[in-house]
C-alpha positions as CSV (number, residue, x, y, z in Angstrom):
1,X,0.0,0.0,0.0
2,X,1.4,3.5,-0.9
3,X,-0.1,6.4,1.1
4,X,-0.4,9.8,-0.7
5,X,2.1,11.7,1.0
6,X,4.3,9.5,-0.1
7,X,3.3,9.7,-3.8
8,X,3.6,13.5,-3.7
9,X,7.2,13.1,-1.9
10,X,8.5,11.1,-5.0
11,X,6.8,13.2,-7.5
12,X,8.6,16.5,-6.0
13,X,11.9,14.5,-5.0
14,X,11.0,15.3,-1.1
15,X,12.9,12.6,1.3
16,X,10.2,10.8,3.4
17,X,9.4,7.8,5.0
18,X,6.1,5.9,4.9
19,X,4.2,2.7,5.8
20,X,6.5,1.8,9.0
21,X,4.6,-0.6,10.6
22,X,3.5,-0.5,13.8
23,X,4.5,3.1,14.3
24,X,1.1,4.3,16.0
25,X,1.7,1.8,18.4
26,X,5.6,2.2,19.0
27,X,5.5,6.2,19.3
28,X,3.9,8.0,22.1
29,X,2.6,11.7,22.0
30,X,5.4,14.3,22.7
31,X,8.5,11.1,22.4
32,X,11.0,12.8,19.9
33,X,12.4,11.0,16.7
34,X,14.8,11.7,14.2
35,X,13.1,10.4,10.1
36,X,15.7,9.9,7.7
37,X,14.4,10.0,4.5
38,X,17.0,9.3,2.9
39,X,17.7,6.2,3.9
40,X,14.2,5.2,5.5
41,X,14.8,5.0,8.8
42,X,13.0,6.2,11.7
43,X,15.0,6.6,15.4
44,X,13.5,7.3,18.9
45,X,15.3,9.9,20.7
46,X,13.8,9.2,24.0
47,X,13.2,6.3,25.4
């Protein structure tokens, strides 16, 4: 499945990461991350 943020992202040439599973589950409200779109990778800052 492809969302549309991240057809528009490939369209423009915008880095982004989409469709990481589980991530509504593994991320709580105010917990800081770092996205690299780049590479698609997502990293939790705090624990």
């Amino acid at each position: 499945m492809i969302s549309h943020g991240a057809v528009v992202a490939r369209e423009y040439g915008i880095p982004a990461v989409a469709g990481v599973e589980e991530a509504t589950t593994r991320l709580r409200t105010g917990q800081r991350i770092r996205v690299d779109g780049e590479n698609g990778l997502v990293a939790v800052l705090d624990r």
